[in-house]
TILUMRO-812453 format. One line per 10 residues: number of its first residue (from 1); for each residue x, y, z of N, C-alpha, C, O, CB. Coordinates in Angstrom, 1 decimal, padded with zeros to 4 digits. Glycine has a CB too. Example, Ala and Ser with C-alpha at 12.3 -4.5 7.8 and 13.67 -1.06 7.14 Angstrom:
REM residues 2
1) 013.2:-005.7:007.8:012.3:-004.5:007.8:013.2:-003.3:007.8:014.2:-003.3:008.5:011.3:-004.5:009.0 | 012.8:-002.2:007.1:013.7:-001.1:007.1:012.9:000.0:007.9:013.4:001.1:008.0:014.1:-000.6:005.7
END
This chain:
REM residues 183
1) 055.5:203.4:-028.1:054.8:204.6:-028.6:055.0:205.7:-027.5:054.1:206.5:-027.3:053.4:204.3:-028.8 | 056.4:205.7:-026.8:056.6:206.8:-026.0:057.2:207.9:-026.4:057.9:208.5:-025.6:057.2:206.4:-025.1 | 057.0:208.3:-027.7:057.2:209.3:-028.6:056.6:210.9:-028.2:055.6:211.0:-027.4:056.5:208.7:-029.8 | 057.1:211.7:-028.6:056.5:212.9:-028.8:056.1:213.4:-030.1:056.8:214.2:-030.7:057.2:213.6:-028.5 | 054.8:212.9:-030.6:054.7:213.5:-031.8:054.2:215.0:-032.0:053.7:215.7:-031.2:053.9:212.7:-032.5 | 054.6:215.4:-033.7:054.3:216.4:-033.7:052.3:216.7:-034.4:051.4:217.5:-034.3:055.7:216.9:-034.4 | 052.6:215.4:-035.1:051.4:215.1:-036.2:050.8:213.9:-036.2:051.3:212.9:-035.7:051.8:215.1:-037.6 | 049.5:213.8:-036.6:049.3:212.0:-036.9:048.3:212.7:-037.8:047.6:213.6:-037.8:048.7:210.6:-035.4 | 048.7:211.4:-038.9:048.3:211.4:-040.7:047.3:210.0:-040.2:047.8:209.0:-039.7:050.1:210.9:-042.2 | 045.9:210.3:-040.4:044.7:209.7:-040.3:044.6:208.9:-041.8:044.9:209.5:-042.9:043.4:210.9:-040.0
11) 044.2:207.8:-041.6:042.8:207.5:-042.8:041.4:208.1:-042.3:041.0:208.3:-041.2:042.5:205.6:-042.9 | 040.8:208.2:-043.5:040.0:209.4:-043.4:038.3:208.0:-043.1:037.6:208.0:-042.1:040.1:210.7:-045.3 | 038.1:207.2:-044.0:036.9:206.2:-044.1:036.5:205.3:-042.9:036.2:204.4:-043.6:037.2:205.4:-045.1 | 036.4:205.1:-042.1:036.2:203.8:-041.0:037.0:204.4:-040.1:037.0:203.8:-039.1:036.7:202.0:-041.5 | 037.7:205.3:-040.0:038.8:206.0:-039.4:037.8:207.1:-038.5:037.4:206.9:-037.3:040.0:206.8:-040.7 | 037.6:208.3:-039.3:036.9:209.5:-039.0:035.4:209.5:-039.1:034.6:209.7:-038.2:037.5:210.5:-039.8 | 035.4:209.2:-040.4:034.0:208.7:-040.6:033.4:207.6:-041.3:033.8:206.9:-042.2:033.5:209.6:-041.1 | 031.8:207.6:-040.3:031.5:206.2:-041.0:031.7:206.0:-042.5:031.8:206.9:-043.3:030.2:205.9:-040.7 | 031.8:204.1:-042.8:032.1:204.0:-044.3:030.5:204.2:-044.9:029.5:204.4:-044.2:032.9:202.5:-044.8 | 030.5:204.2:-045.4:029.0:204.7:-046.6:028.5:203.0:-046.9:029.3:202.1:-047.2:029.7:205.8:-048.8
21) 027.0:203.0:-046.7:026.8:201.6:-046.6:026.5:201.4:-048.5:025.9:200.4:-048.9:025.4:201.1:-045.3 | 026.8:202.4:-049.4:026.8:202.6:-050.9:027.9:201.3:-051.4:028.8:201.0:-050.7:027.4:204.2:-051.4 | 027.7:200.8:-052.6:028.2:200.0:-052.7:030.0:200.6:-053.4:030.4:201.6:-054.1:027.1:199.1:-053.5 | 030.7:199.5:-052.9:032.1:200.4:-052.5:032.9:200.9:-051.0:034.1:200.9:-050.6:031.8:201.6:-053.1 | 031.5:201.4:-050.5:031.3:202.2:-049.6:031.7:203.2:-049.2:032.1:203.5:-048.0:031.2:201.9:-049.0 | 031.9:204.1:-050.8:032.6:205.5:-051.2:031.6:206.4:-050.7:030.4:206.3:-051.2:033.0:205.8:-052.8 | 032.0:207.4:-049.7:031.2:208.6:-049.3:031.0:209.6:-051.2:031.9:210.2:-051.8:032.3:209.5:-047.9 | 030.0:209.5:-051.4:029.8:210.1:-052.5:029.2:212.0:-052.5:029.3:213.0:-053.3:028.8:209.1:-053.2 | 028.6:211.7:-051.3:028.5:213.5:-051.7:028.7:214.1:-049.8:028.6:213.5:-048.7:026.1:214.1:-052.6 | 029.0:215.1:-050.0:029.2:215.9:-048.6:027.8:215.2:-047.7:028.2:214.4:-046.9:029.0:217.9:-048.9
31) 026.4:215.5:-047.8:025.5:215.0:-047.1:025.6:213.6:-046.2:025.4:213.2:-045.1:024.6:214.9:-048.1 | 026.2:213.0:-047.5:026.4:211.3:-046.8:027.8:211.2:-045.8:028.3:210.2:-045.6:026.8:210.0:-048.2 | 028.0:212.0:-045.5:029.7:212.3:-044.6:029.1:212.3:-043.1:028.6:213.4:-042.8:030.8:214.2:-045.0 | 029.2:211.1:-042.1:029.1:211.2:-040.9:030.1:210.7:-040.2:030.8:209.9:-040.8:028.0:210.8:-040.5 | 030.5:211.3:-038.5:031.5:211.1:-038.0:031.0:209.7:-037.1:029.9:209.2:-036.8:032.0:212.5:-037.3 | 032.5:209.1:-036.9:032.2:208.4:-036.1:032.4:208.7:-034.8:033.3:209.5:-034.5:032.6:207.4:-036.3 | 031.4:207.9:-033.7:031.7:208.1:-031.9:033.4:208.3:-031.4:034.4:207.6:-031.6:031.1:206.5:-030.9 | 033.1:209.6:-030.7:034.6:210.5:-030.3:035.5:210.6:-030.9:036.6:210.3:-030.4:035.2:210.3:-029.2 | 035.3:211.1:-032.4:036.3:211.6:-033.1:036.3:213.0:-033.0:037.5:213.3:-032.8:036.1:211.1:-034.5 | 035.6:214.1:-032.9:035.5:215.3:-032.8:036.0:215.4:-031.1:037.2:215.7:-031.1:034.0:215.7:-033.2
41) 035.4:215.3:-030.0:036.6:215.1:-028.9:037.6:215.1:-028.8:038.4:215.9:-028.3:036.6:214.4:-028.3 | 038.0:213.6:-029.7:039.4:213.1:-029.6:040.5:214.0:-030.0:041.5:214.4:-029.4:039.6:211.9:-030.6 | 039.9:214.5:-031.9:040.9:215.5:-032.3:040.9:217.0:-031.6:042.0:217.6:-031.5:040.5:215.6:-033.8 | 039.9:217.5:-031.0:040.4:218.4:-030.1:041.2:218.3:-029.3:042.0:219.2:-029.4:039.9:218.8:-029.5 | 041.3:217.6:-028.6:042.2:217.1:-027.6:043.4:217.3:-028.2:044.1:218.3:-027.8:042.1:215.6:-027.1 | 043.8:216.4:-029.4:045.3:216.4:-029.5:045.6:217.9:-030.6:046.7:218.1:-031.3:045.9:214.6:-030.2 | 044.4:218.8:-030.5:045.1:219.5:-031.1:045.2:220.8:-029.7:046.0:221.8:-029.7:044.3:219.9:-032.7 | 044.5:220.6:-029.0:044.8:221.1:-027.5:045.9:220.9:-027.2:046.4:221.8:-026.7:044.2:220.7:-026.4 | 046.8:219.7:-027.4:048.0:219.5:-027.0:049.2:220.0:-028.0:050.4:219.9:-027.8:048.1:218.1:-026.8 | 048.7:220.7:-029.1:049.5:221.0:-030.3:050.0:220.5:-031.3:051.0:220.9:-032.0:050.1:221.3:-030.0
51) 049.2:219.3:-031.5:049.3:218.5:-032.4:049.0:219.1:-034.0:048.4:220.1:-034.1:048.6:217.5:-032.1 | 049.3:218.7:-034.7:048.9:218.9:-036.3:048.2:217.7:-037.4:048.8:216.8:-037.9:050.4:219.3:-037.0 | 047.2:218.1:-037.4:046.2:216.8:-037.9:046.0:216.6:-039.5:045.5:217.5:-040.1:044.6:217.1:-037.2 | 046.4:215.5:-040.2:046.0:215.3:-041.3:045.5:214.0:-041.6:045.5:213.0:-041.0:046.8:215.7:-042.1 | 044.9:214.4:-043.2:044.1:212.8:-043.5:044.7:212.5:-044.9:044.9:213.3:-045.8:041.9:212.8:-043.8 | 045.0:211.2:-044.7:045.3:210.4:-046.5:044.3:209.6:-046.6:043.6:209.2:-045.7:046.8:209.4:-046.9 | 044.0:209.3:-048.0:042.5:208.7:-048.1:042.8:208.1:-049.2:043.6:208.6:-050.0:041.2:209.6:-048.2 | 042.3:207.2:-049.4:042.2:206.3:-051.0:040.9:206.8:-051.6:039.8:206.8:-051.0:042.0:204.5:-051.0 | 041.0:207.4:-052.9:039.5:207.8:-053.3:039.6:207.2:-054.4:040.5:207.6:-055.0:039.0:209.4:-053.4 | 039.1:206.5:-054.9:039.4:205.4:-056.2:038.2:205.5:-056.8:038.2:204.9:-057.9:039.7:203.8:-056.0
61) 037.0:206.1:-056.2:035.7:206.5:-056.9:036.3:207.7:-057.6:035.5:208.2:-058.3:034.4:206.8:-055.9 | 037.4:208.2:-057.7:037.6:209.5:-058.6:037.7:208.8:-059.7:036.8:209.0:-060.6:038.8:210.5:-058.5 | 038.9:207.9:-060.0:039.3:206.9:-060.9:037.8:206.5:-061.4:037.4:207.1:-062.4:040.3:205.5:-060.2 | 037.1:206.0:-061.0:036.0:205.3:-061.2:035.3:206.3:-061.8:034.4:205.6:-062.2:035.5:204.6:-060.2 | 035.1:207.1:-062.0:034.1:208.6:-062.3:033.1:208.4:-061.8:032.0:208.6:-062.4:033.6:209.1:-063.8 | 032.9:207.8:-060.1:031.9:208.4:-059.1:032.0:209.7:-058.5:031.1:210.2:-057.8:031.8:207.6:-058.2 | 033.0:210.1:-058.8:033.4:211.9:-057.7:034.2:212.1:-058.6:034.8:211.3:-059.4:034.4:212.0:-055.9 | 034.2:213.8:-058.6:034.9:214.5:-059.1:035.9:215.1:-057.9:035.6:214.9:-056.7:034.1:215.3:-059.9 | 037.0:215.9:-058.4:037.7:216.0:-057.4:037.0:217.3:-056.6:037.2:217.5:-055.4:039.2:216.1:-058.0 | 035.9:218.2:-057.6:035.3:219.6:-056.8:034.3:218.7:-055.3:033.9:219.3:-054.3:034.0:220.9:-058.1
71) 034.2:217.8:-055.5:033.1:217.1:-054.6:033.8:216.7:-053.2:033.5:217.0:-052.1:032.5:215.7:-055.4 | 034.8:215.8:-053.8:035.5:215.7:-052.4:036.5:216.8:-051.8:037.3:216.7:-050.8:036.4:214.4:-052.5 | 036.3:217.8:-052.6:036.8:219.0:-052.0:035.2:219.5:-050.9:035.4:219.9:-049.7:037.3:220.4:-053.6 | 033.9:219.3:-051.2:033.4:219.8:-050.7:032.8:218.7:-049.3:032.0:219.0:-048.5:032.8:220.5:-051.5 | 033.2:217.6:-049.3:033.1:216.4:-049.0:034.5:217.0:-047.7:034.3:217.3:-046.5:033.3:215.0:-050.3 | 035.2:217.0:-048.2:036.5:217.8:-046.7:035.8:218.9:-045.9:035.6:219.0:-044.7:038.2:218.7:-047.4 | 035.3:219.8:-047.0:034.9:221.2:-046.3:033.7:220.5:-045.1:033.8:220.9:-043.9:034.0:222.5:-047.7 | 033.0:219.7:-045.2:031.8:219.2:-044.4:032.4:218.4:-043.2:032.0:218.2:-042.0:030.8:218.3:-045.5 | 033.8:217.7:-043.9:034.5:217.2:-042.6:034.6:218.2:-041.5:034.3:218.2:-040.3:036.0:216.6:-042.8 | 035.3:219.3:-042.3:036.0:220.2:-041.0:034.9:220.9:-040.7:035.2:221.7:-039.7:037.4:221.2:-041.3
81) 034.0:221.0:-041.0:032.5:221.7:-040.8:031.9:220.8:-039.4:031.7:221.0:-038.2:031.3:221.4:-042.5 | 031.9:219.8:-040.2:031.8:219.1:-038.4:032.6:218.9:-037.3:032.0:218.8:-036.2:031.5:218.0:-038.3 | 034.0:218.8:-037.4:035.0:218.9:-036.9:034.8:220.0:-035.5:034.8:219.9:-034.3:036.0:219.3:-038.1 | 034.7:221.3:-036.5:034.7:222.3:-036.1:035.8:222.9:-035.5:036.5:222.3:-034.7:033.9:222.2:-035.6 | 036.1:224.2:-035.8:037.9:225.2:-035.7:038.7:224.6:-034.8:039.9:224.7:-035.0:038.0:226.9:-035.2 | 038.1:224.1:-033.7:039.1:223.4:-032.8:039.4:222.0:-033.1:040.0:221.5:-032.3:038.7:223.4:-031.6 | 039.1:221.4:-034.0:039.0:220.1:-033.8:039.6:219.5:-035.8:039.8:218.3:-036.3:037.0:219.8:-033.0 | 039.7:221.2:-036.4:039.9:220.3:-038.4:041.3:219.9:-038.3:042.3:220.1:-037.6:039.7:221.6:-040.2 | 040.9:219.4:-039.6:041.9:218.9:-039.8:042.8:219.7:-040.9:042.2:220.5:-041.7:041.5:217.7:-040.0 | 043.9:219.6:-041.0:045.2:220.8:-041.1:045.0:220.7:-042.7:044.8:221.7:-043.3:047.2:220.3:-040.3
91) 045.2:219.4:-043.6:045.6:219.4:-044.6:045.2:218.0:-044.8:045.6:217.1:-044.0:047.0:219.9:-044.8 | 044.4:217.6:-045.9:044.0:216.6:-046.9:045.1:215.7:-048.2:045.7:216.5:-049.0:042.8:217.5:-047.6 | 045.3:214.5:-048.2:045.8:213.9:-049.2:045.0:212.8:-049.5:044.6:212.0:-048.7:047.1:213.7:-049.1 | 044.8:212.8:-051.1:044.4:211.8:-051.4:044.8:211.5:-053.0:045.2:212.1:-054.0:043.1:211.9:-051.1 | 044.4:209.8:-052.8:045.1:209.4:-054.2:043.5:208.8:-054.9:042.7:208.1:-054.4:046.6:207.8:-053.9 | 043.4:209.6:-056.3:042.4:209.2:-056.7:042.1:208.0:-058.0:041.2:207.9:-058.8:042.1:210.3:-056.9 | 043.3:207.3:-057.7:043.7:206.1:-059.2:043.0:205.2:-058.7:042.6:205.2:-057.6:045.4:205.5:-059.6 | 042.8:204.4:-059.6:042.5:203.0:-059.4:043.7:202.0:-059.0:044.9:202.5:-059.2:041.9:202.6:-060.7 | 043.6:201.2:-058.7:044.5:200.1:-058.3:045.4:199.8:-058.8:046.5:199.9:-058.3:044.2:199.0:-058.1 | 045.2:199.3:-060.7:046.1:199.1:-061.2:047.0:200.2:-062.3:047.6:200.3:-063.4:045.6:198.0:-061.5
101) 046.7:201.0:-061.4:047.4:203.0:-062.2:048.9:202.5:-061.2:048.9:202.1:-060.0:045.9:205.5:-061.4 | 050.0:202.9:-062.2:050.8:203.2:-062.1:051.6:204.4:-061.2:052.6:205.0:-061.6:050.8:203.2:-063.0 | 051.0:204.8:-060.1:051.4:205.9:-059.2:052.2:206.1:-057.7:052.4:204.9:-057.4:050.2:206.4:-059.0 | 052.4:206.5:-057.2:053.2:206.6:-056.1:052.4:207.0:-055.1:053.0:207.2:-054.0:054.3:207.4:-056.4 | 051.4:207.2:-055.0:050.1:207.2:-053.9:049.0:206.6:-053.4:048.3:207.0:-052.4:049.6:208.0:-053.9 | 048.8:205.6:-054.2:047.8:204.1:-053.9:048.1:203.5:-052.8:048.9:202.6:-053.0:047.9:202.9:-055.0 | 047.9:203.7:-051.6:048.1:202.6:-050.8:047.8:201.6:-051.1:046.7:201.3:-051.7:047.8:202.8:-049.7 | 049.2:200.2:-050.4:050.1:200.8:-049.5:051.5:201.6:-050.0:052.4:201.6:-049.1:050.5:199.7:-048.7 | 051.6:202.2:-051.1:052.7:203.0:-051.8:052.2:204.1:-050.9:051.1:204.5:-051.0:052.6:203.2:-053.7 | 053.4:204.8:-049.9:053.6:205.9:-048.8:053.7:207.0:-049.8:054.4:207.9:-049.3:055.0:205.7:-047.7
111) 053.3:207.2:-051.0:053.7:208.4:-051.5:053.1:209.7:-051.0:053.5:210.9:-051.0:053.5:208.3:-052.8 | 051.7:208.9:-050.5:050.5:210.6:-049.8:051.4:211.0:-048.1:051.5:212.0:-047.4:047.8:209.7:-049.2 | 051.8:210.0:-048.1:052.4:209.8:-046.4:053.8:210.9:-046.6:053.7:212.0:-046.0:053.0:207.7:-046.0 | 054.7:210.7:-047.3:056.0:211.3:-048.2:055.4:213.1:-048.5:055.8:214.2:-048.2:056.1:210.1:-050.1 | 054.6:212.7:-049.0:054.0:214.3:-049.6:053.6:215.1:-048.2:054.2:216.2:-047.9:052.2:214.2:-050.8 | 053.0:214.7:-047.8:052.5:215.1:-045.9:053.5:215.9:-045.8:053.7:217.1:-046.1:052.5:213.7:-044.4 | 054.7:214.5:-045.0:055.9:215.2:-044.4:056.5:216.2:-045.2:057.0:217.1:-044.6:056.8:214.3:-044.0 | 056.8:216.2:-046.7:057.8:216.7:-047.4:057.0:218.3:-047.1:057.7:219.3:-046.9:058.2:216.0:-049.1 | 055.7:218.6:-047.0:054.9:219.4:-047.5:054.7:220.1:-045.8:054.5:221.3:-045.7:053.6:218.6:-048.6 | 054.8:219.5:-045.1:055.0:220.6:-043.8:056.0:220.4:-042.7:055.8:220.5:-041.4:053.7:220.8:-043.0
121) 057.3:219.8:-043.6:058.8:219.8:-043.1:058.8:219.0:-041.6:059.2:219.4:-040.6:059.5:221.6:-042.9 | 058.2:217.1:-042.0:058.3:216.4:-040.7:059.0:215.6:-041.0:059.3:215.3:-042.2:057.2:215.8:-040.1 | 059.5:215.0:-039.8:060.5:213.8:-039.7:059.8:212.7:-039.6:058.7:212.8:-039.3:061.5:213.8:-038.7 | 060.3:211.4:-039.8:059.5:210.2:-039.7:059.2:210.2:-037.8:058.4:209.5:-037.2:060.5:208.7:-040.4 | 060.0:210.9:-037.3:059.9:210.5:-035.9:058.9:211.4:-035.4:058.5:211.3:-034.2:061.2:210.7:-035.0 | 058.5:212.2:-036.0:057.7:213.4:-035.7:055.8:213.0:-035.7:054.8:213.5:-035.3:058.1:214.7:-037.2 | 056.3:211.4:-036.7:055.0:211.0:-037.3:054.0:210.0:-036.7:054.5:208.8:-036.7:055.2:210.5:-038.5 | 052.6:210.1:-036.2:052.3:209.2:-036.0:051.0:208.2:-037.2:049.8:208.5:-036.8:052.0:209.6:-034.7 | 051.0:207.5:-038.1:049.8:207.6:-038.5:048.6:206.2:-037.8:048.8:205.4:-036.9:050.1:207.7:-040.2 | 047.6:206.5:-038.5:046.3:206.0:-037.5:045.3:205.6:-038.8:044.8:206.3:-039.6:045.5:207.4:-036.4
131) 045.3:204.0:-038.6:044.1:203.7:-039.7:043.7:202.6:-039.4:044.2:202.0:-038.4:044.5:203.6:-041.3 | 042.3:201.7:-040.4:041.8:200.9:-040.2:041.9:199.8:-041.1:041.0:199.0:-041.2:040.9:201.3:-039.9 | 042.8:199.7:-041.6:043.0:198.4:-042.5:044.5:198.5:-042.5:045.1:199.4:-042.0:042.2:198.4:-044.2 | 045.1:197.2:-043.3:045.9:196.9:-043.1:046.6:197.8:-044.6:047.7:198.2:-044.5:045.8:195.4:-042.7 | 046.1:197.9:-045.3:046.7:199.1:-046.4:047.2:199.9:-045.6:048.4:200.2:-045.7:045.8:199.8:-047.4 | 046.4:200.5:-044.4:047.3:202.0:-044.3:048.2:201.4:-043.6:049.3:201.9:-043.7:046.6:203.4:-043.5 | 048.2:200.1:-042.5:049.4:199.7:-042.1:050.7:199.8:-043.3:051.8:200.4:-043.6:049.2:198.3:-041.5 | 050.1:198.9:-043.5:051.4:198.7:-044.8:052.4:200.1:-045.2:053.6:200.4:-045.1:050.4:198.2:-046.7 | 051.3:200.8:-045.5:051.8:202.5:-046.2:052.7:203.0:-045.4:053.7:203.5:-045.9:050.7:203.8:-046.2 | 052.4:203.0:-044.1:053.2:203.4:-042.8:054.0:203.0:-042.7:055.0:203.7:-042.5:052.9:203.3:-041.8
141) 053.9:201.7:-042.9:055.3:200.9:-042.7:056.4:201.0:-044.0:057.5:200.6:-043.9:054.9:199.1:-042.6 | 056.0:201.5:-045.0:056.6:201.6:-046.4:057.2:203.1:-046.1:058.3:203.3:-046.6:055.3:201.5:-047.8 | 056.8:203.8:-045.3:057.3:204.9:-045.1:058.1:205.1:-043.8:058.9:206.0:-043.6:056.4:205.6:-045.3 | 057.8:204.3:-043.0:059.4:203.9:-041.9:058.8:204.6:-041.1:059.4:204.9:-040.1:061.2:204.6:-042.2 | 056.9:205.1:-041.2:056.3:205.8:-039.7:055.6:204.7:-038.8:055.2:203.5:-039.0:054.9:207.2:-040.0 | 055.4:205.3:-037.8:054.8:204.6:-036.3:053.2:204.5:-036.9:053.0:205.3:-037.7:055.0:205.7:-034.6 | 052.1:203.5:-036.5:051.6:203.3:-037.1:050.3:202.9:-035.8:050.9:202.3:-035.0:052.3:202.6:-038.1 | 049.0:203.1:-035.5:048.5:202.8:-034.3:046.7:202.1:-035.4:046.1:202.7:-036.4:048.7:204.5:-032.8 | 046.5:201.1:-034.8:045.4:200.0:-035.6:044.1:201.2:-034.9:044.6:201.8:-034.0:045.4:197.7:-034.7 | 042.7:201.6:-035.1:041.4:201.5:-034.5:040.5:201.1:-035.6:040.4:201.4:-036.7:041.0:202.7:-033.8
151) 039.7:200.2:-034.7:038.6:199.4:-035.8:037.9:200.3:-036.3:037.6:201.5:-035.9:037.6:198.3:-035.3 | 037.3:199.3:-037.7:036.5:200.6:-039.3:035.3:200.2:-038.3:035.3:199.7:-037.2:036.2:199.8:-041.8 | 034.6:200.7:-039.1:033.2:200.5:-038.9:032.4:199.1:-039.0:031.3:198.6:-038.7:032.8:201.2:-039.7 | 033.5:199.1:-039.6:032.3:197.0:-040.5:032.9:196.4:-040.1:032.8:195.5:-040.9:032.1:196.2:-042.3 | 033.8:196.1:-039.2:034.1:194.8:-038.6:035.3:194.4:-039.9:035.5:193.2:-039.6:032.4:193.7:-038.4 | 036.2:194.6:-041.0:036.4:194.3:-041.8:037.3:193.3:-041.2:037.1:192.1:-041.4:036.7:195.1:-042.6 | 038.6:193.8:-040.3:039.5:193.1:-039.9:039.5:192.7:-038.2:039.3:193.6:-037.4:040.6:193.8:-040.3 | 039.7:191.2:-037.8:039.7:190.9:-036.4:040.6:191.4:-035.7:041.6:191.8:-036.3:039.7:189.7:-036.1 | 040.5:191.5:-034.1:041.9:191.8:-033.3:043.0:191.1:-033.7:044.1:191.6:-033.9:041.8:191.6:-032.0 | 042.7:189.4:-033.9:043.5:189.3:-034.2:044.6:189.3:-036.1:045.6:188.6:-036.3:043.2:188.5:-033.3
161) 044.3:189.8:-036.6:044.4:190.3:-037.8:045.7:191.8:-037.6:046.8:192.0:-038.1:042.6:190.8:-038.3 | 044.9:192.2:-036.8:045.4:193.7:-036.2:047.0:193.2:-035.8:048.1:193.4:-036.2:044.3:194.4:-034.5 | 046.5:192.3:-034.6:047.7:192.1:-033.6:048.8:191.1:-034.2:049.7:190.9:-033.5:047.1:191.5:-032.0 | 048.7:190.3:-035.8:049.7:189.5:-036.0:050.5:190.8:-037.0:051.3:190.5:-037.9:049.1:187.8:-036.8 | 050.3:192.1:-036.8:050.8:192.8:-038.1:052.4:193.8:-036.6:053.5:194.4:-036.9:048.8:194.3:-039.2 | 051.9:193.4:-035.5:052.7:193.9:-034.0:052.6:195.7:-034.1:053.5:196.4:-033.7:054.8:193.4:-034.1 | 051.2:196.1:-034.7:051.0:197.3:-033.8:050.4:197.2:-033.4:049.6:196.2:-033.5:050.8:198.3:-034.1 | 050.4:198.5:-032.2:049.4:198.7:-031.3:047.5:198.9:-032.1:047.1:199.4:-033.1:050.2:200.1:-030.4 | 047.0:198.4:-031.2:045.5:198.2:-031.7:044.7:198.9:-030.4:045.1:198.7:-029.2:045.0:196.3:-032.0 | 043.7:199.8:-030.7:043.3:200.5:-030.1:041.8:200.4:-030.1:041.3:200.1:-031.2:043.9:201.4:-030.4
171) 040.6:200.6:-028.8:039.0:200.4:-029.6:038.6:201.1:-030.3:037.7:200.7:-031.1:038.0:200.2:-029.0 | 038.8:202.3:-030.3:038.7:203.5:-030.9:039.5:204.9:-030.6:040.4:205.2:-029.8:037.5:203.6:-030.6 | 038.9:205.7:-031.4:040.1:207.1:-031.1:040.3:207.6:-029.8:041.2:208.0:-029.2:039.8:208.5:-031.9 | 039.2:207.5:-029.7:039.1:208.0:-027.9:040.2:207.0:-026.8:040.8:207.5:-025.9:037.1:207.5:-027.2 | 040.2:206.1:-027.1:041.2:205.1:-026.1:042.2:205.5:-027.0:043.1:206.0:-026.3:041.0:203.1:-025.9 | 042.5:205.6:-028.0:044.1:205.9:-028.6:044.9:207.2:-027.8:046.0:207.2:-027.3:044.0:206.2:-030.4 | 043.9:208.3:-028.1:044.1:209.7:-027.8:044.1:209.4:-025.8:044.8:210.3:-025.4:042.7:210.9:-028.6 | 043.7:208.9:-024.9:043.7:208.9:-023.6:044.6:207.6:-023.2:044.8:207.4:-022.0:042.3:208.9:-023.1 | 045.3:206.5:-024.4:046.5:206.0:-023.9:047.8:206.5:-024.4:048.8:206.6:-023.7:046.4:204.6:-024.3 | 047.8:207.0:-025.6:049.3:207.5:-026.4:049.4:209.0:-025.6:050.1:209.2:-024.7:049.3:207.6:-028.6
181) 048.7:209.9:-026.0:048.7:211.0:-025.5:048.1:211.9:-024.2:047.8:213.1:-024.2:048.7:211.3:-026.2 | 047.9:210.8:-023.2:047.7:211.4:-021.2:048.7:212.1:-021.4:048.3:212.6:-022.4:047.9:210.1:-019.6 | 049.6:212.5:-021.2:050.3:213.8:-020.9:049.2:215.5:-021.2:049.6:216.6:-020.9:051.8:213.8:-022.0
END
């Protein structure tokens, strides 16, 4: 990971913010949207360094008609609200199907990953992405990007879980952002 990136494509749930202890544990309205410990730091930092920050997300409560899509529009606005101007995030993707929908953006199908790059002209080398399950591994890997593990919130997957998949695994964003990018 001695890369120069230009971007890193987040999962947004167990990632950025806590998961919703709702069953599913679909963030359902803006209110219920909290960050997790040194994510707001972290992403300043690498946008101090000039980075370009985005999130892919599985939202399958759309599919489900728990959310509408105006909600998790206002469900982002509250991200970068907390975020705050130094610290948002650039550009949102998400796939709102259910599992067994026929689409090209369900992780682990890289299609939200694909749309990213096609959509602000990156190279796979350009790319770093950052998640907490092994879906977004997968996605990453379906899309030929670099790919860095930090644990969800719930304990879902063990280190070792992380470490038989041979990425780097990190404790959180804060150690990711002060081991990959010290410069």
């Amino acid at each position: 990971m001695n890369k120069t990136y230009k971007a890193i494509i987040f999962d947004r749930d167990g990632t950025l913010n806590a998961t919703s202890r709702s069953e599913g544990g679909y963030v359902l309205c803006a209110d219920d949207l909290t960050l997790l410990p040194f994510v707001q730091e972290s992403l300043k930092k690498l946008k101090d360094k000039g980075l370009k920050l985005y999130v892919f997300t599985q939202q399958r409560c759309i599919g489900k008609g728990l959310l509408t899509e105006e909600e998790l529009t206002e469900i982002h606005k509250k991200l970068n609200a907390l975020l705050g101007e130094n610290a948002a995030i650039d550009a949102f993707y998400h796939c709102p199907h259910l599992v067994d929908a026929e689409c090209a953006c369900s992780k682990p199908k890289p299609g939200m990953l694909f749309d990213c790059m096609k959509e602000h002209n990156l190279n796979p080398d350009d790319v770093l992405v950052v998640g907490d399950s092994l879906r977004d591994f997968y996605a990453a890997q379906n899309a030929q990007l670099d790919f860095a593990f930090v644990p969800n919130d719930l304990g879902k997957h063990t280190s070792e879980e992380y470490a038989a998949t041979g990425a780097p695994y990190f404790q959180n964003l804060h150690d990711l952002v002060n081991k990959v990018f010290k410069k």
